[in-house]
N, CA, C and O atoms as CSV, one atom per row, in Angstrom:
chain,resi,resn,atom,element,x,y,z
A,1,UNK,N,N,-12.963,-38.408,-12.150
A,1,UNK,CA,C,-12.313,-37.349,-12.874
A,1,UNK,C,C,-13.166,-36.076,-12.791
A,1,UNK,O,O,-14.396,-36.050,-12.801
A,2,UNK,N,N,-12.341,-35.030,-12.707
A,2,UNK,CA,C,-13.391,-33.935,-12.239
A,2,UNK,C,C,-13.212,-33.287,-13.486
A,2,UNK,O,O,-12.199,-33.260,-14.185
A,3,UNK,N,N,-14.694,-32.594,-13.746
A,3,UNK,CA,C,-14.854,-31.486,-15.345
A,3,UNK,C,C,-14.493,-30.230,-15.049
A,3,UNK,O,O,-15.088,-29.631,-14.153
A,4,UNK,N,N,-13.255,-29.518,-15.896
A,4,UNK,CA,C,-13.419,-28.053,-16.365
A,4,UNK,C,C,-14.287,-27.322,-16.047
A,4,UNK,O,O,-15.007,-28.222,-15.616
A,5,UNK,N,N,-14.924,-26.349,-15.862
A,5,UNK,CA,C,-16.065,-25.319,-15.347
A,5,UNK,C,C,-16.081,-24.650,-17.227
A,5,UNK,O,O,-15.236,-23.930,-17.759
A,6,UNK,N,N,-16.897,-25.020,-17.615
A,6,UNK,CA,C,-17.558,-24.284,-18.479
A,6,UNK,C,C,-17.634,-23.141,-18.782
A,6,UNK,O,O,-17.515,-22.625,-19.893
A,7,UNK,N,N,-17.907,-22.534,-17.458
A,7,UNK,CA,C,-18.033,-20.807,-17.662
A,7,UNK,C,C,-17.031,-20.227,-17.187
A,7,UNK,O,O,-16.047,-20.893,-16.865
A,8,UNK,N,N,-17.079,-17.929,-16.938
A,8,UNK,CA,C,-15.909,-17.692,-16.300
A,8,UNK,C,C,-16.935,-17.696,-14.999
A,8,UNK,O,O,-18.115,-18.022,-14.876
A,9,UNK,N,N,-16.085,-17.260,-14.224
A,9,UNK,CA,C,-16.618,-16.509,-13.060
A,9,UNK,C,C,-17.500,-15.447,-13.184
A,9,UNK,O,O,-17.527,-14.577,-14.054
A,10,UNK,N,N,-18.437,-15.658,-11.928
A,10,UNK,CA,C,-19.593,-14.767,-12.411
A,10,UNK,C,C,-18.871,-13.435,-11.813
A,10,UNK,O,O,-18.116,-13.849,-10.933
A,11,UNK,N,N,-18.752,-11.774,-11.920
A,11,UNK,CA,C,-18.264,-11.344,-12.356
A,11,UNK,C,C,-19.357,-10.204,-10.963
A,11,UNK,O,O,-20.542,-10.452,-10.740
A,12,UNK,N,N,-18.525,-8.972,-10.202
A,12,UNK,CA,C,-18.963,-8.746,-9.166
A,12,UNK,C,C,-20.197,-7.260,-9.651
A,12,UNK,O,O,-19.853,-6.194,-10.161
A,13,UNK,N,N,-21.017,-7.506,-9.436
A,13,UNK,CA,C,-21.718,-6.167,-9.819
A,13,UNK,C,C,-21.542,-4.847,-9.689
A,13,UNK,O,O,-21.227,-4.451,-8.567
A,14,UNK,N,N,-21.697,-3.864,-10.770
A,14,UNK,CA,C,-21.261,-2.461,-10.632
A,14,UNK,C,C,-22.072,-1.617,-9.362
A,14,UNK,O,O,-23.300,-1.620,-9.272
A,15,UNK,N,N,-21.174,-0.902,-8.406
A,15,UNK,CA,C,-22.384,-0.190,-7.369
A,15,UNK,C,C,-23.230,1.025,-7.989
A,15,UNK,O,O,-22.812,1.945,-8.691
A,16,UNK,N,N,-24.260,0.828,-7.632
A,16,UNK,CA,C,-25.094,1.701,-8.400
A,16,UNK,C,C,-25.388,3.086,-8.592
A,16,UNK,O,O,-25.130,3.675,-7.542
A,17,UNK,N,N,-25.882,3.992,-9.611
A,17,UNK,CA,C,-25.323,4.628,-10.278
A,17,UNK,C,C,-25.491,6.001,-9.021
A,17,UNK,O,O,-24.846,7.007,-9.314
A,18,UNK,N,N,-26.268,6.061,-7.749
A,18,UNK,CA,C,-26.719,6.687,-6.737
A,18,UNK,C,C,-25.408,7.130,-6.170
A,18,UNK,O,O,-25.176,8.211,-5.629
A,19,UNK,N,N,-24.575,6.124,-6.377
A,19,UNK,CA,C,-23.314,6.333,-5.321
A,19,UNK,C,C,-22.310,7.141,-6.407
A,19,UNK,O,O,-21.530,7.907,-5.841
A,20,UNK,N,N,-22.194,7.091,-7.986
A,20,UNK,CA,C,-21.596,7.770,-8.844
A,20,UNK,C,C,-22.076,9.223,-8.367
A,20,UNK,O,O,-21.243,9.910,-7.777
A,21,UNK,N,N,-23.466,9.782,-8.600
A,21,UNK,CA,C,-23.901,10.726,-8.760
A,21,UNK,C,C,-23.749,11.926,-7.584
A,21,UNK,O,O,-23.733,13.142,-7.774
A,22,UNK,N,N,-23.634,11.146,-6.219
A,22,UNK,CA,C,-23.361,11.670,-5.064
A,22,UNK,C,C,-21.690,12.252,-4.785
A,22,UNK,O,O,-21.326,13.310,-4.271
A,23,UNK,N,N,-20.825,11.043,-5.375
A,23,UNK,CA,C,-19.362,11.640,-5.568
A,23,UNK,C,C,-19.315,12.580,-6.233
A,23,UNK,O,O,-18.758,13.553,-5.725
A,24,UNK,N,N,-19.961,12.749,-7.894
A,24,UNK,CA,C,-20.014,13.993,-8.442
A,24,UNK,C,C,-20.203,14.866,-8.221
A,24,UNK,O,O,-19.681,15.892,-8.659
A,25,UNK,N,N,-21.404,14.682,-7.105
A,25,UNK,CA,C,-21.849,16.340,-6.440
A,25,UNK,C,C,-20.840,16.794,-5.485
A,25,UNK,O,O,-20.711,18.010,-5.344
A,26,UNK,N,N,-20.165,16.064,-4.865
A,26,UNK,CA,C,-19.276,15.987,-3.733
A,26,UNK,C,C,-17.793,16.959,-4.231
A,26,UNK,O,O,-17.175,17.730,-3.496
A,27,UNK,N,N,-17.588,16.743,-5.204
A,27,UNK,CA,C,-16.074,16.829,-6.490
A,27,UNK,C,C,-16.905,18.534,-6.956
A,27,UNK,O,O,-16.396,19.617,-7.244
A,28,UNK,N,N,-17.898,18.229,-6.883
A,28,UNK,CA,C,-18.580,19.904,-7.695
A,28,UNK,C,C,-18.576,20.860,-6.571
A,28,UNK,O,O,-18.104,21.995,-6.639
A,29,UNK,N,N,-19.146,20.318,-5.504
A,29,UNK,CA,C,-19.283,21.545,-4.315
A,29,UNK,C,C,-17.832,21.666,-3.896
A,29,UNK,O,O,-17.753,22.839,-3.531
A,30,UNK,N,N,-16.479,21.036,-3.723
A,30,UNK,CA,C,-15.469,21.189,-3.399
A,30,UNK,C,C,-15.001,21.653,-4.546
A,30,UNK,O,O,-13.867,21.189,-4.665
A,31,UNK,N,N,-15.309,22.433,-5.613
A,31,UNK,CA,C,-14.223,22.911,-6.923
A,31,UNK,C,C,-15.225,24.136,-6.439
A,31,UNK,O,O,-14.605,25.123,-6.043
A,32,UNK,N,N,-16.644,24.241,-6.403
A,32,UNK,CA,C,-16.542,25.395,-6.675
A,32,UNK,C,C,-16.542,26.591,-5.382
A,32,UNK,O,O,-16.422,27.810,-5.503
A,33,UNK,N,N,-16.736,25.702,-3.998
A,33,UNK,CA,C,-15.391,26.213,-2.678
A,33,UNK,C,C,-14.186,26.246,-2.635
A,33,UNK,O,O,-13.569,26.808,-1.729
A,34,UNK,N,N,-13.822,25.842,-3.294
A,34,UNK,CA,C,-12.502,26.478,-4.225
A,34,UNK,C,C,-12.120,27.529,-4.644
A,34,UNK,O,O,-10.982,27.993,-4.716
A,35,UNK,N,N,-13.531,28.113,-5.065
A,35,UNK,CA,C,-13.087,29.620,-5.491
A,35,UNK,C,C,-13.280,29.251,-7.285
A,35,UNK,O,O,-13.413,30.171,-8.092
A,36,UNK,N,N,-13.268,28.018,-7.643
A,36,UNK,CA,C,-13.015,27.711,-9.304
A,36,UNK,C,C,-14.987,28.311,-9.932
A,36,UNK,O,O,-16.113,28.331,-9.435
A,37,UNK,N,N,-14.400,28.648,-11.117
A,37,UNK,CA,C,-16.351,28.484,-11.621
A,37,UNK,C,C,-16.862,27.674,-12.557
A,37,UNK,O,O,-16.198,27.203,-13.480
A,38,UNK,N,N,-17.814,27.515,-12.406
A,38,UNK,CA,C,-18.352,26.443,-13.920
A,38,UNK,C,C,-18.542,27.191,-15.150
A,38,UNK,O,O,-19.271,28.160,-14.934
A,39,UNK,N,N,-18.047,27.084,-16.732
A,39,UNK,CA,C,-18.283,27.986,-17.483
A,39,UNK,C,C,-19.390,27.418,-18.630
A,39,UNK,O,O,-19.015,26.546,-19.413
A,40,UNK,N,N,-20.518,27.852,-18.685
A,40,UNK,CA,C,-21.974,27.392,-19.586
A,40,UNK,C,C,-20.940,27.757,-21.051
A,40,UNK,O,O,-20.262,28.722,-21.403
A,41,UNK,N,N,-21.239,26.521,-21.576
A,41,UNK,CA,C,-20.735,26.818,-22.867
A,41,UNK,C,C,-22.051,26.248,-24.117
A,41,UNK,O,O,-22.689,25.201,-24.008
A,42,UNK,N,N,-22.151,26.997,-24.949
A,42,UNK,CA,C,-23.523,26.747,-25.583
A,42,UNK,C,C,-23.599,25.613,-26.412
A,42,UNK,O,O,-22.525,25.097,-26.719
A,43,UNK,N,N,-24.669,25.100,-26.853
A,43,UNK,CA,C,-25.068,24.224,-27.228
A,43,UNK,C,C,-24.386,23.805,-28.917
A,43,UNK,O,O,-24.650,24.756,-29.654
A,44,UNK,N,N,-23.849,23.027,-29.459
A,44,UNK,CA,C,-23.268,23.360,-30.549
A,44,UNK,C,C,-21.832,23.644,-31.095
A,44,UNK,O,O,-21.288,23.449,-32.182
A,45,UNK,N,N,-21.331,24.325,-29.589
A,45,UNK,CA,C,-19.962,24.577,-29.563
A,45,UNK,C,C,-18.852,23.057,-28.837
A,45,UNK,O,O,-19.003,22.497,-27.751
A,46,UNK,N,N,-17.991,22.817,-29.726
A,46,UNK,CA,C,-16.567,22.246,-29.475
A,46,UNK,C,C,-15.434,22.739,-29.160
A,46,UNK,O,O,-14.926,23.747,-29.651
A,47,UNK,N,N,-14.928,21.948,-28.208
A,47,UNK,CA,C,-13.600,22.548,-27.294
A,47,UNK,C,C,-12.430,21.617,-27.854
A,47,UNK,O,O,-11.341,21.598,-27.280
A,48,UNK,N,N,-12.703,20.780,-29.087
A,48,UNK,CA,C,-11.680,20.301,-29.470
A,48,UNK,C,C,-11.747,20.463,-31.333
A,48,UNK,O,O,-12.628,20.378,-32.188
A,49,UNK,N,N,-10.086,20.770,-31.303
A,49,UNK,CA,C,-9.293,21.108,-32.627
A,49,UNK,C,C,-10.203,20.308,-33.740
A,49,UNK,O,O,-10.767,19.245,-33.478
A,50,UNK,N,N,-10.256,20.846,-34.791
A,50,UNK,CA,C,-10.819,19.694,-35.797
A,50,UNK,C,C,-8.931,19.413,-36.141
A,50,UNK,O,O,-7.930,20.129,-36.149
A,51,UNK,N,N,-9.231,17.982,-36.383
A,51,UNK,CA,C,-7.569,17.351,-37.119
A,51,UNK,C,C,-7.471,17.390,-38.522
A,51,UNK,O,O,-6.331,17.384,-38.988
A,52,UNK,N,N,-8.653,17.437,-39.472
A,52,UNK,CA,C,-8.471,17.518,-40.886
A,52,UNK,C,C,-8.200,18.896,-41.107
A,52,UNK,O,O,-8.751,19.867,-40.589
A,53,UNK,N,N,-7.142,18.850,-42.071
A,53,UNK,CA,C,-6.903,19.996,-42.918
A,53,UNK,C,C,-8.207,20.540,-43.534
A,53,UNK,O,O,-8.991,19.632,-43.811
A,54,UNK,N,N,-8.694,21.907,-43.853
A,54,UNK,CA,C,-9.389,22.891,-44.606
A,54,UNK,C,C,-8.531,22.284,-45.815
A,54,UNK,O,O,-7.392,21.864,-46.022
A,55,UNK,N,N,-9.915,22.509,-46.590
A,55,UNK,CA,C,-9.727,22.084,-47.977
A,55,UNK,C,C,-10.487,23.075,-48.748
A,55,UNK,O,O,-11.481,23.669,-48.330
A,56,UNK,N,N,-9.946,23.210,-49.907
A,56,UNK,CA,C,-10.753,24.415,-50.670
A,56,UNK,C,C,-10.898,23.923,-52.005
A,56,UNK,O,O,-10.005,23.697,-52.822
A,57,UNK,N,N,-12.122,23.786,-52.121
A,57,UNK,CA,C,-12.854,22.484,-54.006
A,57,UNK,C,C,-13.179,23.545,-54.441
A,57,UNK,O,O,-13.855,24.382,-53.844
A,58,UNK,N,N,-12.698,23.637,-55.622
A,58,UNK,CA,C,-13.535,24.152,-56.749
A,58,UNK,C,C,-13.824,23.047,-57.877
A,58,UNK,O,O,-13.130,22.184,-58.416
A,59,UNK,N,N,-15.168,23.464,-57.994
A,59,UNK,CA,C,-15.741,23.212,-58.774
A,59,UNK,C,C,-15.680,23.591,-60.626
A,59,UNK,O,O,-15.842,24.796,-60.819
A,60,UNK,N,N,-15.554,23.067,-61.455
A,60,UNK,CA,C,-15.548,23.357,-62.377
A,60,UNK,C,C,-14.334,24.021,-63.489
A,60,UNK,O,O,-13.265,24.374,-62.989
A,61,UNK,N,N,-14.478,24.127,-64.532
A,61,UNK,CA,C,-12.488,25.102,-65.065
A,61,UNK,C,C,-13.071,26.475,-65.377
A,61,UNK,O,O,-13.523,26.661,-66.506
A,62,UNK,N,N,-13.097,27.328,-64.586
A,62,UNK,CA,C,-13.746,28.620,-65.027
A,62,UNK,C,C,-12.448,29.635,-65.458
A,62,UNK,O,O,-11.568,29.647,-64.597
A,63,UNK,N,N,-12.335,29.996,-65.962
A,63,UNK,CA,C,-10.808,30.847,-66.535
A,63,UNK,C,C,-11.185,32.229,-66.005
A,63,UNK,O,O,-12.324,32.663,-65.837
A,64,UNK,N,N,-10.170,32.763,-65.803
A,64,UNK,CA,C,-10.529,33.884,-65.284
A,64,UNK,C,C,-11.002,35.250,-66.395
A,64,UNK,O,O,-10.575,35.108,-67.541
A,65,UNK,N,N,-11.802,36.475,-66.141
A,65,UNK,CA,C,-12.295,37.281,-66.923
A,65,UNK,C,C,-11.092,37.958,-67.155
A,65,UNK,O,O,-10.100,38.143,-66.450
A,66,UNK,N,N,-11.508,38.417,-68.747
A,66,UNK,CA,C,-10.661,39.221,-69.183
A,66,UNK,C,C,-10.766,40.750,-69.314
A,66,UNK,O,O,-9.823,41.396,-69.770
């Protein structure tokens, strides 16, 4: 009687990260022979919407002056 295999399959290794980094450069020098430009955007800044509503707390029951 033959046993089940225990494990999965061993699973094919990712190619390494040399060959990512080279396509990237490849995708960059063809956008920006393109005519397209890269735009430096500073440190700090977001290019996406905040989704929560502005909210405005007050603090405390202060009545207004008379």
């Amino acid at each position: 009687m033959a046993r089940k295999p225990t494990r999965a399959a061993a699973k094919k290794k990712q190619p390494a990260a040399v060959e990512t980094s080279e396509s990237i450069e490849e995708q960059t020098r063809r956008f920006l022979e393109s005519g397209n430009k890269i735009q430096v955007i500073q440190s700090g800044v977001s290019g996406q919407t905040s989704m929560a509503a502005n909210k405005h707390i007050k603090l405390g029951n202060k009545t207004a002056a008379k």
